[in-house]
N, C-alpha and C positions, 0 to 999 in steps of 0.2 A: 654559393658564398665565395667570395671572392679571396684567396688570398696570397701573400707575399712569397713566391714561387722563387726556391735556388735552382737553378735547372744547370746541368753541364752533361756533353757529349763527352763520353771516354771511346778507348778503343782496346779491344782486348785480344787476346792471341791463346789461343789454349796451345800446348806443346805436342811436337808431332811423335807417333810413337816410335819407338826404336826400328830399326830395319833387322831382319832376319836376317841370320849368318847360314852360307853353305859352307859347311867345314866336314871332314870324315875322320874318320879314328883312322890314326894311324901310329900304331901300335906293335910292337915287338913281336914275335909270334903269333898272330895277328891276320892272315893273311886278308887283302881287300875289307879291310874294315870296312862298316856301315855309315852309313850318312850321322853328324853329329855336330850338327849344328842349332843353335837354339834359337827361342824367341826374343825379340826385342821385346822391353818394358813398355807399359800404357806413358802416356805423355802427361800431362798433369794438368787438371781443368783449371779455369779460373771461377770463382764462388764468392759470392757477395753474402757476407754477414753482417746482421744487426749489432754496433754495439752501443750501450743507451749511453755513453760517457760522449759519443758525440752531437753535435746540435745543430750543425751547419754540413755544407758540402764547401766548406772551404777548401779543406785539405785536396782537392780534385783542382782548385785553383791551377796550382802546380806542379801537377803531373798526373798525364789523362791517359797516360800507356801504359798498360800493364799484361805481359807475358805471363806463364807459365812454362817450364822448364819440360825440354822434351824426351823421353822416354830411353834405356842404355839400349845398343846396340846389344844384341844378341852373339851370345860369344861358341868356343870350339868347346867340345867335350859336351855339347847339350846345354853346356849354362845359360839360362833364361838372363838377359841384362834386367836393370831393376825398375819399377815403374817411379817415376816422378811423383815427389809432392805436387797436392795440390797448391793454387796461388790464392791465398782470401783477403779480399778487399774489404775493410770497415764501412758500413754505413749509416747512417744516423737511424733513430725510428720515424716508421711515416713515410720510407722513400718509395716511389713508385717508379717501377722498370721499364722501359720500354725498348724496342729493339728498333733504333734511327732510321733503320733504311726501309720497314714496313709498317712504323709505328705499330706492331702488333703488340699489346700488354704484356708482361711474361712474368710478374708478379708483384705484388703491396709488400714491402717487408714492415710490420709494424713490431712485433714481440721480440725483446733481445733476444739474442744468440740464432733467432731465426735464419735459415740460408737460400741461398738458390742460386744454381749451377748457369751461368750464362753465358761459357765455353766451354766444350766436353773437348779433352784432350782425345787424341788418337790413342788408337788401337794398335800393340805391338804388331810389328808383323811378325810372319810365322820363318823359322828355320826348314832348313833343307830334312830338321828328321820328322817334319811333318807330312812331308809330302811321299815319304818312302807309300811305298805297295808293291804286292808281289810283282806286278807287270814291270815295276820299277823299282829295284831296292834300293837303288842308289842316286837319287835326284839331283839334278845341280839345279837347285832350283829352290829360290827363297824370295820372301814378301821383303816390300820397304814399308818402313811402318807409315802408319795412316796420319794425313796431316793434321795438324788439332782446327777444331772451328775457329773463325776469328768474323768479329764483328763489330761493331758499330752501336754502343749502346748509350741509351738517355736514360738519366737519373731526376727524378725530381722529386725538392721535396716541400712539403706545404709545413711554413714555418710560422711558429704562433711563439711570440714575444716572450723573451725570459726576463726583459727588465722595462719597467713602463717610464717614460719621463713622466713629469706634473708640474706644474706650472700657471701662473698666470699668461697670457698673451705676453709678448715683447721680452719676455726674461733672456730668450738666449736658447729656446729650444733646437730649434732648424739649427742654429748656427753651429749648437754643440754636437748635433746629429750629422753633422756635415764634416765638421770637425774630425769625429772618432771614427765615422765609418771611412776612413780615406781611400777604402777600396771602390771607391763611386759604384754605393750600392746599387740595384734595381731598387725602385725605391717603388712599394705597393699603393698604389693610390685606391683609397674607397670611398665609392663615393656613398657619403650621406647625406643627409640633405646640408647640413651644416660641416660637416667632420671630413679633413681627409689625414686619416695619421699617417705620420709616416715609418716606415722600418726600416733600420741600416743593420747592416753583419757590422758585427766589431770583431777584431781581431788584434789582440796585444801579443808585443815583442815573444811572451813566453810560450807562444803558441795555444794558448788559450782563446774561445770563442763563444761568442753570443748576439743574441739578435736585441736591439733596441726598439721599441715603439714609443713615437712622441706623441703623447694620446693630448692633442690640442680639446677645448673646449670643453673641459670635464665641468669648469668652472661655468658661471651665466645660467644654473638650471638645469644645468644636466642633466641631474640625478631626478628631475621632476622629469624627463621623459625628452625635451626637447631637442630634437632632433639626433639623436643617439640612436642606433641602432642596436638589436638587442647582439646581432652579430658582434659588430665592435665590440660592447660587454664583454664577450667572450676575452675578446682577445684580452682586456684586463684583468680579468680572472685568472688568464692562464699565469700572469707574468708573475715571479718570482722576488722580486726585488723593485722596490720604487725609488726612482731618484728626483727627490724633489727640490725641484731646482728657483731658487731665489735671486732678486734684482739687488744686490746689497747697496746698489753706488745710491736708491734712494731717488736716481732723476724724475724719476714721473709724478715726484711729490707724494708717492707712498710708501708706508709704514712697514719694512720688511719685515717684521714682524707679526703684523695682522695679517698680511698675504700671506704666510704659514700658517696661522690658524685658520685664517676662511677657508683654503686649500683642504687642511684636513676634515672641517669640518663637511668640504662638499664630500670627502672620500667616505666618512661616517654617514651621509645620508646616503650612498650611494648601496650602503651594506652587503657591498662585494667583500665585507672581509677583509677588505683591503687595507686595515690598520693590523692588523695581525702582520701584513711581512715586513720586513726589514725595510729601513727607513733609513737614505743617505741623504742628507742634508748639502744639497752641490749653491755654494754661495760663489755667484757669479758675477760676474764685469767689475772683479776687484781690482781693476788696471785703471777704476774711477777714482776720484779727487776723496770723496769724504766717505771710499767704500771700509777702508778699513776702522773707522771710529764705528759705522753702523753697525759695522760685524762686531763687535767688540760688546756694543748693545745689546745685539740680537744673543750673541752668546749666555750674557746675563738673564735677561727675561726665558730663555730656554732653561738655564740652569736652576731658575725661581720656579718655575713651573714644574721640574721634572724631581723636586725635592720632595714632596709628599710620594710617590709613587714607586719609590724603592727600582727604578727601571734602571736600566743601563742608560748613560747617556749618550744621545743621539749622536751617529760620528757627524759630524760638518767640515767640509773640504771647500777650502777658497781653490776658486779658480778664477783662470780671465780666457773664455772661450776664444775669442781671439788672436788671443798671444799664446794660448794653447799652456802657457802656466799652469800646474796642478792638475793638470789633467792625465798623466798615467798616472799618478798615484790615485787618483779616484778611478779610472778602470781598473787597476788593479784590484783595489778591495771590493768592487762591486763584481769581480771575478770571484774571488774568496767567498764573501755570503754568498752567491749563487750555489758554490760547492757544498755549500749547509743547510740551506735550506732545501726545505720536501718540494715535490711535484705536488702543485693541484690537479686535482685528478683529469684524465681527460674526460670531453663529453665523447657518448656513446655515437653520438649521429657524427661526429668529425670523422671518428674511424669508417670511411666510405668499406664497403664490402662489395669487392670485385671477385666475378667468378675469374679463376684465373686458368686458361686454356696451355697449356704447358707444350700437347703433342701438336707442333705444327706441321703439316702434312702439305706438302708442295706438287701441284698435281702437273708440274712440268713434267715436260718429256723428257727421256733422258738422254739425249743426246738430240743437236740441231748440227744442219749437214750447211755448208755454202759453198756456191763455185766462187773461184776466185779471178780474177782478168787472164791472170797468167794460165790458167786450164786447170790450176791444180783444185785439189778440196780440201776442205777445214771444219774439223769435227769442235765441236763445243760441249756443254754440257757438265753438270756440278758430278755427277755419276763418275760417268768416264773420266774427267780427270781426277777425279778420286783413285780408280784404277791404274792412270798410267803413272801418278806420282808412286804407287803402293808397288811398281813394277819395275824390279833391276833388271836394265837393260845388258848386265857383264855379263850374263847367262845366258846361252841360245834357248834354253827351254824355257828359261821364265818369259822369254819372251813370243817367245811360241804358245804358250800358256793365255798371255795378254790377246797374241791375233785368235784363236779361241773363243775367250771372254767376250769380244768384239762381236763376234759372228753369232752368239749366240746372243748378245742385246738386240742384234738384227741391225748392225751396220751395215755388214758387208752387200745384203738385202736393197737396204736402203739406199745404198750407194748405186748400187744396178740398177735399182728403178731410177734413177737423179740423170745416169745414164751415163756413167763411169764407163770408164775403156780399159784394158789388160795395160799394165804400163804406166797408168795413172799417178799422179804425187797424190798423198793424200797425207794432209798434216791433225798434229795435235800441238798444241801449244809449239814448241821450238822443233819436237821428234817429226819428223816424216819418214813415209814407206811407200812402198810402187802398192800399187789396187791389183790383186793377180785373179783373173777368172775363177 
């Protein structure tokens, strides 16, 4: 089934963890105090949470960056620095994750409050009193904290109408759909054999949002089966609020008034329920010659009609779609009813059920070796510079510790066999070192 897809690439940063501090007590009576230095804090992830209060992926419109805050440095006397909050991003229900540069799936979020982690911040690094041992009490030698993940991720989400237009042909629908969504929606095309509705995001001044479906050809038979698809249906079902929109100026030589009641009474055969939602009466292209006497009509035979029935009377809002007249005060209150009125329920076959593979296991090498023109080598790899960023180079042991680390991935191996010479450059990112036998 096809349907009206918000999709946006964000990019997110999880925070890197704090750096370890080499610090010693030093202390009055005291003599050669002990290493005390502590750890730095975790860095703070960023996490996508469901909340059902929104409906779109607007909000992503303007602004697709979002960090997390990176982890305190590790301080003297052993004080651990503090780990970062996490960062949580809102998302509608129904969004589906994916990760842009693999398109690998990484989760459905459908249930409020629902979450899922899609940058794990860094790992404090360790203080100098971690590294004490008898061989060594006293270490100068501490971690930089671990950088946070940072990626590239796609949202999408499959949007089912919260407000239906209705209508005769020629009232004014496309134009008022064109109108309100001025964000030049993606606009969903389905094809049916007769039907293609269309969907725009609306978005009002107050930061309020919803999606619009102009559901053409309810009218001519619809409701007897004609070229309607049961899918479409759906999407009528789902919507919240109907705005039914009338030709008041009267040009086509018809009866504004019977075009509301034929209208409704296609909606009563149609027996989607769909007289139970709220009912905006949108009286259009009243920028016409004899629209306002018809409205003035139509108000009365409305007002005659709706007197046995103890109802509310129906709101009706002039507008003139193309001079855009009356038109946020009718987004407006069709914001308002939405905020009141219930969900219909979802169907159960919409909720697609993806298994979702969460541990993705990268069976890269961990480190890739190249000559360079000038003789020197150039080490790569997500591993190793993980290591080299985690490694303070102030320290001769911590970096002594790093050329260690190296030898035992089997670089130094590797590089012998490549056919390295004593003397060699041999880089990592900006860092270079000579290659020693």
């Amino acid at each position: 089934m096809s349907m009206f897809l918000d999709q946006v690439t964000i990019d997110v940063k999880a925070g890197s963890g704090g750096d370890g501090m080499v610090a010693f007590r030093r202390e009055k009576y005291v003599p050669n105090g002990g290493p005390a230095g502590g750890d730095g804090g975790k860095g703070g992830s960023v996490v996508l949470v469901v909340d059902e209060g929104l409906r779109t992926l607007m909000d992503f419109r303007f602004n697709r960056h979002f960090r997390a805050d990176p982890g305190e440095h590790g301080m003297s006397k052993s004080m651990h620095g503090r780990g970062a909050e996490d960062t949580y991003i809102k998302v509608p229900q129904g969004t589906t994750v994916r990760d842009a540069e693999t398109g690998a799936l990484l989760g459905d979020l459908i249930e409020h409050g629902e979450s899922l982690v899609i940058a794990q911040g860094g790992r404090g690094g360790r203080g100098n009193t971690r590294f004490a041992s008898p061989a060594n009490p006293a270490p100068e030698l501490a971690e930089n904290g671990e950088p946070g993940q940072e990626r590239k991720i796609e949202l999408e989400l499959k949007v089912l109408a919260d407000v239906g237009l209705v209508g005769f042909p020629s009232v004014g629908k496309s134009t008022l759909l064109s109108v309100i969504s001025s964000a030049r929606p993606k606009i969903g095309a389905y094809h049916f054999t007769t039907l293609v509705p269309n969907l725009g995001m609306v978005h009002i001044p107050d930061g309020r949002s919803f999606v619009v479906a102009d559901l053409p050809g309810l009218i001519e038979g619809a409701s007897q089966g004609v070229g309607l698809g049961t899918q479409f249906l759906r999407h009528i079902e789902r919507t919240r609020v109907i705005l039914h929109m009338i030709d008041m100026s009267g040009m086509e030589g018809r009866d504004p008034y019977e075009d509301y009641v034929a209208i409704n009474n296609e909606l009563r055969t149609h027996n989607l329920r769909l007289l139970e939602r709220p009912q905006l009466i949108v009286a259009n292209k009243m920028d016409m010659p004899d629209a306002e006497e018809n409205l003035k009509k139509f108000k009365e035979q409305l007002a005659k009609e709706q007197e046995d029935e103890f109802a509310e009377p129906i709101p009706v809002f002039p507008i003139s779609g193309v001079s855009r007249k009356g038109i946020d005060a009718l987004l407006s209150a069709t914001a308002d009813w939405l905020e009141v009125t219930p969900e219909f329920p979802l169907y159960e076959e919409e909720i697609d059920q993806y298994v979702v593979e969460y541990n993705f296991v990268d069976d890269e090498p961990e480190f890739t070796i190249e000559r360079q023109p000038d003789t020197s080598w150039v080490l790569y790899g997500d591993k190793l510079e993980k290591l080299f960023k985690m490694t303070n180079f102030d320290h001769d042991e911590t970096a002594m510790r790093f050329a260690r680390q190296l030898r035992s991935m089997g670089v130094d191996e590797a590089l012998r066999v490549r056919g390295a010479k004593d003397g060699d450059i041999v880089r990592i990112g900006e860092f270079e070192f000579e290659f020693v036998e």
